[in-house]
N, C-alpha and C positions, 0 to 999 in steps of 0.2 A: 275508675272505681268510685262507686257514690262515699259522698261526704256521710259522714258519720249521721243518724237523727232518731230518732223514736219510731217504731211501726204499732203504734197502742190498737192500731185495725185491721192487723194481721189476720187470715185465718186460723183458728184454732187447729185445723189439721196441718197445715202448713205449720205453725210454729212449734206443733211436735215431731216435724219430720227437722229442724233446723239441728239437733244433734246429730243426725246422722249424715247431713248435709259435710259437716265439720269432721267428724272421725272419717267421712270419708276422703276428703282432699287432707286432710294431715296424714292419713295413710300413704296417698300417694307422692305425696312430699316426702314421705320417710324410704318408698321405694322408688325416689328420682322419677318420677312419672309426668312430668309438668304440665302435663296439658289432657285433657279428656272432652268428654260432649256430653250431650244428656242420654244418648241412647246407654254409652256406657256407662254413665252414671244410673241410668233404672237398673241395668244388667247387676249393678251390685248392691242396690237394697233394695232391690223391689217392689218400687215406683214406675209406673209406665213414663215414656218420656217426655210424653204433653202435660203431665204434672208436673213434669222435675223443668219443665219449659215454662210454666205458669207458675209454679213456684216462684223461680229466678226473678221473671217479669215481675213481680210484686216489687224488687228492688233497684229497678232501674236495666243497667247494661253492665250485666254481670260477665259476659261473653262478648267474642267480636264472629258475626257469620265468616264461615268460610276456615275461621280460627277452630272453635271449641271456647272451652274455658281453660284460663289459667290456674293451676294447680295451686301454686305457691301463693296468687294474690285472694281466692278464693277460702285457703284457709284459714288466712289473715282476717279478710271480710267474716266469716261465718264465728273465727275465736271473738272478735270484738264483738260482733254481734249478741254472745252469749252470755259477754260480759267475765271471757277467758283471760284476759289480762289482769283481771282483779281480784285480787286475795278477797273472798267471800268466807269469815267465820258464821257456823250454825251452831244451835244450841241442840243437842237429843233430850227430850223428856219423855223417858220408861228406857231401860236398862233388862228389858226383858231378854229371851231367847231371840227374838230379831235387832231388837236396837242391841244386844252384843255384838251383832254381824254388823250392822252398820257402823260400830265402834272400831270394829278391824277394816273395815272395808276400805281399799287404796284410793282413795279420794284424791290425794295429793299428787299422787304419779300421772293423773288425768287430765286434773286441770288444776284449781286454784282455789279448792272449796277446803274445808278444813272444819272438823268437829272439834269447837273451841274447850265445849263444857257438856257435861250431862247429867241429867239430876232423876231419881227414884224415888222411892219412897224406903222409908227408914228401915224396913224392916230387909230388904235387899241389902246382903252382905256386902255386895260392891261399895255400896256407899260409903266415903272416904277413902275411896280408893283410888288408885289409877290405870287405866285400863293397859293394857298391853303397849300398846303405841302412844303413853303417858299423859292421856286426856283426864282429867280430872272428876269426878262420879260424884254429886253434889245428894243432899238432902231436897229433897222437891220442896221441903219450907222455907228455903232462901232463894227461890226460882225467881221470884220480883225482883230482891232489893238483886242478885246477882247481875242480873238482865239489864236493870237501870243504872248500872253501875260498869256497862260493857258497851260496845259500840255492835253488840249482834244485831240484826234487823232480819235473821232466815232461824225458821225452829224448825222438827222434823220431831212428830207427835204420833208417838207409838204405844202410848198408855192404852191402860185396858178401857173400853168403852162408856162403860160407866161416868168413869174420868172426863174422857174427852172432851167436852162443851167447857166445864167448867176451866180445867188448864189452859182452853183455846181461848178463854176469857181470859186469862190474866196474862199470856203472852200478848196478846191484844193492848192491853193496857199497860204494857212494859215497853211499847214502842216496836212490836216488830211486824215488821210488812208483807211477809211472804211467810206460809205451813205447807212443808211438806206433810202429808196425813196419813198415814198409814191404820187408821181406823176407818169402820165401816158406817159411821155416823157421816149424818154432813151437817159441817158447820154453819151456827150463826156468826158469820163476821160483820164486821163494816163493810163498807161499799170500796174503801179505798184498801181492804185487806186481799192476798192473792190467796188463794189454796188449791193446792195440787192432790189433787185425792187418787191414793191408790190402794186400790180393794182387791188382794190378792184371791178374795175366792171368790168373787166376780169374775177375775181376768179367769181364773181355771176355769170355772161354770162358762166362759162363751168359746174359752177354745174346745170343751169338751163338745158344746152345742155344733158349733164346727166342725168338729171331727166327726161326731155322729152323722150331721148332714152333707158333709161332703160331697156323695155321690149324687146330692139333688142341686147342689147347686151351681 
């Protein structure tokens, strides 16, 4: 199994197939399965198997020919890979109708991510509260000194649009390295800042696109 190191020149589609990569040999580790290939592995997330083969090859000799892949070392590889061994706190700033959901959302039974804190604005009843699963619901006017004053470095930024740039700056400047984004803005970051954008009526608008064209393509 390769030594532990950085892949900063990964591909982009590749590195968002590497969860599924993961949930699926811990599956098979959960149904004694120990061993599979890549044919079987497309057959269940639906990757052809010269990607799930080029994939692999980005990391060395994930497999032995003639063998398959190993189940159990495979899972191993792909949880370290994600950084599944490490209690990872994030901060939510907006406490709306979705970041309520992502306030319940079983984060912890998956892996090792965990909603430390989350802050709104004043006028949101939650505020001073605690959520259902006892996260703590902050005033978005102590979002800095809180931040500086915690060891988070992941935010997940569901304020209303307006907001956005402005919050993204001062999570910025509170030290933390990675926005999940659930607005439809794209941010100005730093260069050394990560942001994971998810645009839910984009993603509807290209399955709908999809759907409609289906039978042309």
């Amino acid at each position: 199994m390769p030594e532990k190191e950085t892949y900063s020149d990964l591909p982009k589609a590749t590195v968002k197939r590497l969860p599924q990569y993961y949930r699926l040999f811990k599956k098979l580790v959960d149904d004694k399965i120990m061993r599979t290939n890549s044919r079987e592995i497309s057959e269940k997330i639906g990757v052809d198997s010269a990607t799930v083969r080029r994939d692999f090859s980005l990391f060395g000799e994930l497999g032995r020919r003639g063998y398959g892949y190993d189940s159990l070392s495979l899972r191993d590889f792909f949880a370290n890979l994600l950084g599944n061994e490490v209690s990872t706190n994030i901060a939510l700033i907006g406490v709306g109708n979705l970041g309520r959901a992502l306030l319940n959302y079983p984060f912890q039974r998956r892996n090792k991510l965990h909603i430390a804190m989350a802050f709104d604005l004043p006028s949101n009843s939650l505020v001073g509260t605690k959520s259902e699963s006892g996260i703590p619901i902050y005033n978005i006017g102590e979002l800095a000194q809180r931040l500086c004053d915690s060891d988070i470095e992941t935010a997940i930024l569901s304020v209303d649009t307006v907001h956005s740039q402005d919050v993204a700056n001062i999570l910025v400047n509170t030290g933390i390295k990675g926005i999940l984004n659930f607005t439809p803005v794209y941010l100005q970051v730093p260069d050394n800042i990560v942001v994971q954008s998810i645009d839910l009526t984009k993603e509807l608008q290209t399955l709908i696109f999809f759907m409609n064209n289906a039978s042309q393509l």
